[in-house]
N, C-alpha and C positions, 0 to 999 in steps of 0.2 A: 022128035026134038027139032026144033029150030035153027039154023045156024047165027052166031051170032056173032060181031065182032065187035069186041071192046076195046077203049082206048083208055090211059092214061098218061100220066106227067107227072112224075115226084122230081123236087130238087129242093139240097138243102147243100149247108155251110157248115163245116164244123167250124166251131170258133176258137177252143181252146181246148189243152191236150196235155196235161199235167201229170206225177207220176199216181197222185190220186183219185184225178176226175176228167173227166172230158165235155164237152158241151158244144151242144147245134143249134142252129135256127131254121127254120122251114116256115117260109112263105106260103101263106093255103091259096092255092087257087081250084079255077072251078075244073082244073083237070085232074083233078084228086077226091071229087065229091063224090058220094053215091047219087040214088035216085031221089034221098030226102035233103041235099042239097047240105050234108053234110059232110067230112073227112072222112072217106072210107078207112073201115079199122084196118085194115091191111098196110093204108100207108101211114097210119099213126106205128105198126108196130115196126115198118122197115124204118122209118126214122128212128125209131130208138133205138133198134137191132146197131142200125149204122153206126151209132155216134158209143153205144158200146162196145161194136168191134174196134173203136179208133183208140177207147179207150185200153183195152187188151197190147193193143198193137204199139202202143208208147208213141205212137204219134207216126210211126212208122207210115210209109207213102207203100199205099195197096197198089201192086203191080202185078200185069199176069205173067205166070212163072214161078211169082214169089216161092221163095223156100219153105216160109211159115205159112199159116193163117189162121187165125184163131175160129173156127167153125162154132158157129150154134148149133148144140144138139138138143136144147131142151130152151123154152120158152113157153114163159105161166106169164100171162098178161090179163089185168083189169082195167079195161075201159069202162071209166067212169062218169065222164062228160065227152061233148063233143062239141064244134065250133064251126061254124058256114065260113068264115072269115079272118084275119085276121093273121097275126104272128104267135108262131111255134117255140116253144124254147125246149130241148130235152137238156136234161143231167146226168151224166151215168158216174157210179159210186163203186168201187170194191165191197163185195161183200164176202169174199174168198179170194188168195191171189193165190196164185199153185204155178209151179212149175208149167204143169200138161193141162190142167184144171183148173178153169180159173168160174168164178161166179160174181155176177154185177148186178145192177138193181140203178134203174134209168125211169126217171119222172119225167114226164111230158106235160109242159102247162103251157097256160095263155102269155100273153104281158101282165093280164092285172092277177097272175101267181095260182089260176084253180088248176086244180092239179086232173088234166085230161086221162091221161094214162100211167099205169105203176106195170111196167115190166121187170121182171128178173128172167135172165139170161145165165144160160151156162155153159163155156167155150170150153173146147178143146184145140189145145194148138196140135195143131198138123205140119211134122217137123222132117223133111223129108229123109228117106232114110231109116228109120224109127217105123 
């Protein structure tokens, strides 16, 4: 096997952080692409991972130490389209709010609205102590 070193660069913005929804943008650039000059699915699902965990988190500022965190233990994702360029937008929605257990469902689309990716995500808060 070869040795090989790879690089990337994800960055995005959460925009808004509501008690029902939360929302990000993510700028594509080419250090996010695969080898087809595409968004590698990996940083389509941590954007929407991210901008669900904010939504979990009530808007809450991720700190290390934190008491809490709402951990992903389970993530079903369909990537459906993909894009060379361009602006990101995710949504994430309650689809379960639970105490310890909570379940979301985060759409990832372009600007003119196709819908790239449909994640459902399922947190567990990690409460320390518990």
């Amino acid at each position: 096997m070869s040795n090989r070193t790879l690089t990337g660069q994800i960055e995005l913005d959460i925009t808004a952080v509501s008690e029902n929804e939360a929302e990000g943008e993510m700028q594509v650039t080419s250090a996010m692409l695969n080898p087809f000059g595409k968004v590698h699915a990996g940083a389509l699902v941590w954007f929407a991972d991210v901008v669900a965990t904010n939504l979990v988190l009530g808007g809450e500022p991720i700190t290390e130490g934190m008491d809490s965190f709402p951990v992903a233990v389970n993530l079903s994702a369909q990537l459906l389209t993909n894009r060379q360029q361009g602006r990101l937008l995710a949504r994430s929605r309650w689809l379960r709010r639970g105490r310890r257990i909570s379940t979301v469902r985060t759409q990832v689309t372009d600007d003119d609205g196709a819908l790239l990716l449909d994640l459902t995500s399922t947190h567990v808060s990690a409460r320390e102590g518990t």
